[in-house]
DRENPA-3360 file (N, C-alpha, C; in nm, 2 decimals, always signed):
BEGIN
1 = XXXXXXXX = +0.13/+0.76/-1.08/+0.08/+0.73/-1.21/-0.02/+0.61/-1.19 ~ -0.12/+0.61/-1.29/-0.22/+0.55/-1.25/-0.26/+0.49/-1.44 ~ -0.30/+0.30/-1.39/-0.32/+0.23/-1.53/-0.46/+0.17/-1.49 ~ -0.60/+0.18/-1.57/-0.57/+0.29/-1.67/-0.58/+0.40/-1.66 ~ -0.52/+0.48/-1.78/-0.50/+0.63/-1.74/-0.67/+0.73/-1.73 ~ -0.77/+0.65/-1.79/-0.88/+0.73/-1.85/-0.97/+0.66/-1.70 ~ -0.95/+0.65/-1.60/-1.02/+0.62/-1.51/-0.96/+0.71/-1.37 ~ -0.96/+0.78/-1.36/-0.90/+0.87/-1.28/-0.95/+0.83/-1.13;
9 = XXXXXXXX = -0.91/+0.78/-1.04/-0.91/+0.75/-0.93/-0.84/+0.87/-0.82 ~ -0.87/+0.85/-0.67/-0.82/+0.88/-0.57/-0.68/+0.80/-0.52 ~ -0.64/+0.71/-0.54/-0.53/+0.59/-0.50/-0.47/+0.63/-0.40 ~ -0.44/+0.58/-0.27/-0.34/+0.61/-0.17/-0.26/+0.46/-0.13 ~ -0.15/+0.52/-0.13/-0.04/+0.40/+0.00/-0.04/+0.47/+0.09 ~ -0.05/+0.40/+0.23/+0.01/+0.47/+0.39/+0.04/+0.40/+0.45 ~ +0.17/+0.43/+0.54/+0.22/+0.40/+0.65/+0.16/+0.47/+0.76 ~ +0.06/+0.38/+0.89/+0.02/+0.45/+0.99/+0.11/+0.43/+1.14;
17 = XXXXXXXX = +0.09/+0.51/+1.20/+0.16/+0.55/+1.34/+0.03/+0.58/+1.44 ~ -0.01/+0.49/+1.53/-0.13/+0.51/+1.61/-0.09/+0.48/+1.75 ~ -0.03/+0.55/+1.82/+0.02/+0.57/+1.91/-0.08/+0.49/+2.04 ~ -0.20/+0.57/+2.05/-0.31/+0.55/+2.14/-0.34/+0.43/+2.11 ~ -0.36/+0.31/+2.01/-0.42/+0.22/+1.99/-0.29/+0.11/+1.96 ~ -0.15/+0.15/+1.99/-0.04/+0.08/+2.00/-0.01/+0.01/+1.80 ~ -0.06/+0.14/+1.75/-0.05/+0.04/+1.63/+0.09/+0.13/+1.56 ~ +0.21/+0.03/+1.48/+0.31/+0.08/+1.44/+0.33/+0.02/+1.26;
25 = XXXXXXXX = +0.38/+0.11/+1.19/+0.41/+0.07/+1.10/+0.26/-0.01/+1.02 ~ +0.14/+0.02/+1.02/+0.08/-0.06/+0.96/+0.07/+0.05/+0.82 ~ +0.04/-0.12/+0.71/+0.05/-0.04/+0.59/-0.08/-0.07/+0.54 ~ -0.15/+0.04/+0.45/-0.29/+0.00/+0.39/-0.26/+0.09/+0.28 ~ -0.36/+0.02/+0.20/-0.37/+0.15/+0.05/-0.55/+0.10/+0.04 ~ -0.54/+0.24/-0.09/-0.69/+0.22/-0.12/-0.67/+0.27/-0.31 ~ -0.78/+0.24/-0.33/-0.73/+0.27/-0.53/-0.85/+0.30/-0.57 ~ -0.91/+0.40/-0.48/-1.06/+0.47/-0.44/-1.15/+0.40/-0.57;
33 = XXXXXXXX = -1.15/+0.28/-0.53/-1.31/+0.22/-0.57/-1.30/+0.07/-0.48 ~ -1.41/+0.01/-0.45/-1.44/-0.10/-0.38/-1.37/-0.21/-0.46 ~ -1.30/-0.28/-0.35/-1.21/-0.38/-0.41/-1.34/-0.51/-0.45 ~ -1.28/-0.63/-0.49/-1.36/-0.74/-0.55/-1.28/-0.90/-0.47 ~ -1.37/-0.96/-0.42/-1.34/-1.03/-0.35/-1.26/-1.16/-0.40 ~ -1.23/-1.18/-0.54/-1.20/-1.28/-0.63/-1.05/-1.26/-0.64 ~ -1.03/-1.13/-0.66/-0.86/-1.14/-0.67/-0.80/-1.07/-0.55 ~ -0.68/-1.09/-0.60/-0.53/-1.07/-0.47/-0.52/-0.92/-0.48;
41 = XXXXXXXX = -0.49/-0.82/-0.38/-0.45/-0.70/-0.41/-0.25/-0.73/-0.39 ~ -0.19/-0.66/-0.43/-0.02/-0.71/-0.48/-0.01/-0.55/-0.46 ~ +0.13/-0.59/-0.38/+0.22/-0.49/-0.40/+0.36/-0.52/-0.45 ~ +0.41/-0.50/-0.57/+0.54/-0.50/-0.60/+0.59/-0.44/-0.60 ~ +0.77/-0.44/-0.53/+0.90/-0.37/-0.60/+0.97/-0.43/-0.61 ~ +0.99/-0.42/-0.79/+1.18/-0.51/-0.81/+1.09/-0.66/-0.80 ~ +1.19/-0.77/-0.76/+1.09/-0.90/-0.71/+1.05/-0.93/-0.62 ~ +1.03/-0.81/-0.49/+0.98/-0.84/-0.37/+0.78/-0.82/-0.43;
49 = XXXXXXXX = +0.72/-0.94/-0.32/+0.55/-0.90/-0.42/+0.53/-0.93/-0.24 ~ +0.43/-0.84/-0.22/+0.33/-0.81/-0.10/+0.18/-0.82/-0.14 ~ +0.18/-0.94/-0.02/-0.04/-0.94/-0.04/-0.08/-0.85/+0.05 ~ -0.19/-0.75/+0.02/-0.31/-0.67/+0.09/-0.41/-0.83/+0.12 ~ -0.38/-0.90/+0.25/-0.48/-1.00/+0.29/-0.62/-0.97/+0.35 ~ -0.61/-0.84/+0.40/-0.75/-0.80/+0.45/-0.81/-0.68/+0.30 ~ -0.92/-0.69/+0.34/-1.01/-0.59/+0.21/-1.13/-0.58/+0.30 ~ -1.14/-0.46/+0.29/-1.29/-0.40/+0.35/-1.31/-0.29/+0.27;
57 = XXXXXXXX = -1.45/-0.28/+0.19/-1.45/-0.16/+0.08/-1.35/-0.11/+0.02 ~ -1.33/-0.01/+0.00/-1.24/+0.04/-0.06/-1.06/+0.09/-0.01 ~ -1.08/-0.05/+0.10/-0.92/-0.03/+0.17/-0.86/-0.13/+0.16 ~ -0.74/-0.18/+0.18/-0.69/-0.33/+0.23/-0.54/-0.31/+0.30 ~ -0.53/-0.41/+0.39/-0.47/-0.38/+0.46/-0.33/-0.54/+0.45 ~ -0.27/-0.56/+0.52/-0.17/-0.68/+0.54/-0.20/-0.69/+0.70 ~ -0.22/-0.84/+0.69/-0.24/-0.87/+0.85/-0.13/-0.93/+0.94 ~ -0.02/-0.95/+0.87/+0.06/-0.95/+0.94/+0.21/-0.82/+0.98;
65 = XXXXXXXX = +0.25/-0.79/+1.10/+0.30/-0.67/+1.09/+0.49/-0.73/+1.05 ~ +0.49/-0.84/+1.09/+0.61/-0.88/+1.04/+0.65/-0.86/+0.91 ~ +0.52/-0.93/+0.82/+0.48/-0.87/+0.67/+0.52/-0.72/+0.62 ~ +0.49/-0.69/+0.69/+0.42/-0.51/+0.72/+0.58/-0.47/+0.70 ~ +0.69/-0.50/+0.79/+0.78/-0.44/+0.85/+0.88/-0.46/+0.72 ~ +0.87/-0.57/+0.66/+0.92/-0.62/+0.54/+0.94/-0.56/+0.41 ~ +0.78/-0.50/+0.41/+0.76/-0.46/+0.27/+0.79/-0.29/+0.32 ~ +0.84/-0.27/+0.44/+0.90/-0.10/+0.48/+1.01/-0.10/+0.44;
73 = XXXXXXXX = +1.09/-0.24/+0.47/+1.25/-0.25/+0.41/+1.25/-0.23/+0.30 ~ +1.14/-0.29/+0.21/+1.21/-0.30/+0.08/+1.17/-0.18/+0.02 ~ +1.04/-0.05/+0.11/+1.01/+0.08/+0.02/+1.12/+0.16/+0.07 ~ +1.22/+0.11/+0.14/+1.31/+0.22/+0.17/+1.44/+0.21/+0.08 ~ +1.48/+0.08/+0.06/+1.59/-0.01/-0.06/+1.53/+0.06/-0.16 ~ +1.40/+0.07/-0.22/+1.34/+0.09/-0.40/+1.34/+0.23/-0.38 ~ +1.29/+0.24/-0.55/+1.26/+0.38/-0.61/+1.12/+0.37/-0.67 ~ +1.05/+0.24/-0.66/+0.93/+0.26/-0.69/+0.84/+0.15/-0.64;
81 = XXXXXXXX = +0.69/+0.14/-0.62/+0.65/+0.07/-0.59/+0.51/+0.06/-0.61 ~ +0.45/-0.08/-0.70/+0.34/-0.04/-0.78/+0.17/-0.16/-0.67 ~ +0.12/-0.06/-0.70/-0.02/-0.16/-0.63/-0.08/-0.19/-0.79 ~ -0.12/-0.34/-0.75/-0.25/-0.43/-0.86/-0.38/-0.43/-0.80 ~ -0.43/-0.42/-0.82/-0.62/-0.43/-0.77/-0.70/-0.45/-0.87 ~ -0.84/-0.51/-0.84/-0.90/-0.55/-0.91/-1.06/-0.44/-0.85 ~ -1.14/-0.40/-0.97/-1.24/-0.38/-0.90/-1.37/-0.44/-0.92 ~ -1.48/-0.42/-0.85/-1.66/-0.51/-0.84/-1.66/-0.59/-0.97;
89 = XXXXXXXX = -1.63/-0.51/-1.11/-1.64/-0.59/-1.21/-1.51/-0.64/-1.24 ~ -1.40/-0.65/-1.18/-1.31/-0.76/-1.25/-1.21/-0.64/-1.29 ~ -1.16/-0.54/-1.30/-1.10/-0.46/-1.42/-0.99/-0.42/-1.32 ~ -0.89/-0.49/-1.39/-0.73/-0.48/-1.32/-0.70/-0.34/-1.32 ~ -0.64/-0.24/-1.20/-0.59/-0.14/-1.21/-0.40/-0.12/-1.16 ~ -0.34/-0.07/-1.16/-0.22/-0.06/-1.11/-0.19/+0.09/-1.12 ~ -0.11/+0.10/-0.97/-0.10/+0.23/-0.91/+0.04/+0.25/-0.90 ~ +0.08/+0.34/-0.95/+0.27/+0.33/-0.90/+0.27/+0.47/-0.86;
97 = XXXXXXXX = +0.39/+0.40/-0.71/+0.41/+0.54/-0.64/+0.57/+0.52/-0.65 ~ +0.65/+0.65/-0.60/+0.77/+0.64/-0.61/+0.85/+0.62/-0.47 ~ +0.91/+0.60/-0.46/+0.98/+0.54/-0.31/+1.08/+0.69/-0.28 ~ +1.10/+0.82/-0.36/+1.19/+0.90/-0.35/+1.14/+0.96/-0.22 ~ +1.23/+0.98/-0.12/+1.19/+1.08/-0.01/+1.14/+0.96/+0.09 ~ +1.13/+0.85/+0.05/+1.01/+0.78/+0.16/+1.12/+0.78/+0.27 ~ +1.22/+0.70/+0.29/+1.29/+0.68/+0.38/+1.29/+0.79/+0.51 ~ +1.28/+0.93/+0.44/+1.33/+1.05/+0.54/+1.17/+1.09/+0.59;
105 = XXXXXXXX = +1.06/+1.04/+0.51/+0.97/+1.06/+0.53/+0.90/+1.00/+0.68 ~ +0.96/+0.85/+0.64/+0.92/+0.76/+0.69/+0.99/+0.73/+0.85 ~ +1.12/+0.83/+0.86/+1.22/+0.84/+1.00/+1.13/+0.91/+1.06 ~ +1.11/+1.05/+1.00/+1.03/+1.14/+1.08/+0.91/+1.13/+1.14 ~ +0.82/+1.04/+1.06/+0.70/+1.02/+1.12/+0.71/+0.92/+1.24 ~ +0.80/+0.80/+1.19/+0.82/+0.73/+1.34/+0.84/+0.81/+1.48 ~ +1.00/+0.90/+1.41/+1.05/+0.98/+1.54/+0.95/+1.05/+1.60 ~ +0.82/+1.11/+1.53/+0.71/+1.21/+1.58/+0.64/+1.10/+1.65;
113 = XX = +0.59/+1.00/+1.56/+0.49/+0.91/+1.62/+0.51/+0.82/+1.75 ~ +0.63/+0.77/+1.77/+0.66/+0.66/+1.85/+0.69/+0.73/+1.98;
% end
């Protein structure tokens, strides 16, 4: 689900597995338009809140993987979990995804990936 509704976006969350480049567990999202360098991108569930610290166009990422590993615990505990973003002009968006299935999602891709 996507606010607002009349702006129809691409939005993604991901958990990556890069085997070759030793990279585990990294999380990024994107809310397909170029972020804005003034505000925070936020991930909440429940009261846990996660910063996207890095932003490059239309991605951002968390630079810390400890961070990273954190906010995996808590998509596996929730049922939902919402991105805030801001875009070029300022205009607050929020993205909610659901946490159902992630857990089993999230075993398998390790087990494949690692």
């Amino acid at each position: 689900m996507q606010s607002p509704k009349t702006n129809k976006r691409e939005a993604r969350l991901f958990v990556s597995f890069r085997t070759s480049d030793k990279v585990a567990d990294e999380i990024s999202t994107t809310s397909g338009y170029e972020f804005n360098d003034q505000n925070k991108i936020l991930a909440t569930s429940g009261k846990r809140k996660y910063i996207f610290d890095i932003a490059k166009d239309s991605f951002a990422w968390i630079s810390s993987n400890k961070v990273e590993k954190k906010m995996i615990k808590t998509m596996k505990k929730g049922s939902r979990i919402m991105v805030t973003g801001y875009n070029k002009s300022g205009s607050q968006t929020i993205d909610h995804y659901s946490l159902l299935g992630f857990t089993k999602a999230y075993n398998t891709a390790k087990k494949s990936c690692t």
